[in-house]
Residue, then its C-alpha position, 0 to 999 in steps of 0.5 A: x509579216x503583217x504591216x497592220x497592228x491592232x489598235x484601239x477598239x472602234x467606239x461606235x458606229x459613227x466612227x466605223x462608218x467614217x472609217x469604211x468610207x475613207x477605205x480604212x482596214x479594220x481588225x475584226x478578231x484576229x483578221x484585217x478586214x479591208x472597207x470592201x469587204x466591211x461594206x457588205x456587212x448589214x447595217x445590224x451587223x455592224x451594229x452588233x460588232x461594235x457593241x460587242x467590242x471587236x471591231x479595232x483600229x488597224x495602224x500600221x507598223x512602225 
């Protein structure tokens, strides 16, 4: 069982980039994503997900 769940989407790119740089997990579709692996991804990329809305918050269960 995951100890993330999804939370609310991420609003904007700002906002991403504040997350990734504090090594915060993120969920993309249905997957957690750790900062590293986020880092790779193109600045465009990025871009593009946040505006489509599936980038998520993920907190951690209660």
């Amino acid at each position: 069982m995951s100890k993330y769940k999804r939370g609310p989407i991420i609003p904007d790119l700002e906002t991403l980039i504040f997350c990734l740089q504090h090594g915060d997990h993120v969920y993309h579709e249905t997957a957690i994503l750790p900062a590293c692996q986020l880092g790779t991804w193109t600045y465009n990329k990025l871009r593009e997900k946040v505006r489509s809305g599936k980038l998520h918050f993920a907190e951690v269960k209660s």
